[in-house]
C-alpha positions, 0 to 999 in steps of 0.5 A: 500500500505504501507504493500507492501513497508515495505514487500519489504524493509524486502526482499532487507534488508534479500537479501543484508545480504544474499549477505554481508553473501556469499560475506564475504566468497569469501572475506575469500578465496581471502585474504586466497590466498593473504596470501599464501593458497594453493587453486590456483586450485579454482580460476582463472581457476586453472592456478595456483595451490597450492600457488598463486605466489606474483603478482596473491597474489596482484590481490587477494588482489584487488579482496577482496577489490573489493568485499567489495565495492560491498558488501557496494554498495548493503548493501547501496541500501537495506539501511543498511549502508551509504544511502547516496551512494545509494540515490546519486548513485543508478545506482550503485546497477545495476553495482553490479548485472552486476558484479554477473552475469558476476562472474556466467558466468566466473565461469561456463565456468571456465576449473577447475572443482573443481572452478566449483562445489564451485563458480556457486553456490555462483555467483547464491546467488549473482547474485540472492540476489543482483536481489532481492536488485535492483528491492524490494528496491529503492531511 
C-alpha cells in the first residue's frame, strides 16, 4: 500500500508545480497590466483595451496577489511549502479548485475572443492540476 501513497504524493507534488508553473504566468500578465501593458483586450472581457486605466491597474494588482495565495494554498496541500496551512486548513485546497473552475467558466463565456483562445486553456491546467492536488494528496 505504501507504493500507492508515495505514487500519489509524486502526482499532487508534479500537479501543484504544474499549477505554481501556469499560475506564475497569469501572475506575469496581471502585474504586466498593473504596470501599464497594453493587453486590456485579454482580460476582463476586453472592456478595456490597450492600457488598463489606474483603478482596473489596482484590481490587477489584487488579482496577482490573489493568485499567489492560491498558488501557496495548493503548493501547501501537495506539501511543498508551509504544511502547516494545509494540515490546519485543508478545506482550503477545495476553495482553490472552486476558484479554477469558476476562472474556466468566466473565461469561456468571456465576449473577447482573443481572452478566449489564451485563458480556457490555462483555467483547464488549473482547474485540472489543482483536481489532481485535492483528491492524490491529503492531511
Amino acid at each position: 500500500m505504501r507504493g500507492s501513497h508515495d505514487e500519489g504524493n509524486r502526482l499532487s507534488a508534479a500537479a501543484a508545480i504544474v499549477f505554481a508553473i501556469v499560475t506564475a504566468g497569469a501572475i506575469g500578465f496581471q502585474i504586466a497590466l498593473a504596470l501599464g501593458a497594453p493587453w486590456g483586450s485579454y482580460a476582463m472581457g476586453g472592456k478595456f483595451p490597450g492600457r488598463y486605466p489606474p483603478r482596473m491597474r489596482i484590481a490587477a494588482l489584487l488579482q496577482a496577489v490573489l493568485l499567489v495565495l492560491i498558488a501557496v494554498i495548493v503548493l501547501s496541500h501537495a506539501g511543498l511549502v508551509l504544511p502547516a496551512l494545509s494540515d490546519a486548513l485543508p478545506w482550503l485546497i477545495w476553495l482553490a479548485v472552486a476558484f479554477a473552475g469558476v476562472s474556466l467558466v468566466l473565461n469561456a463565456i468571456t465576449p473577447s475572443a482573443g481572452e478566449r483562445r489564451i485563458w480556457v486553456p490555462v483555467a483547464v491546467v488549473l482547474l485540472a492540476s489543482s483536481l489532481a492536488v485535492a483528491v492524490s494528496a491529503g492531511p
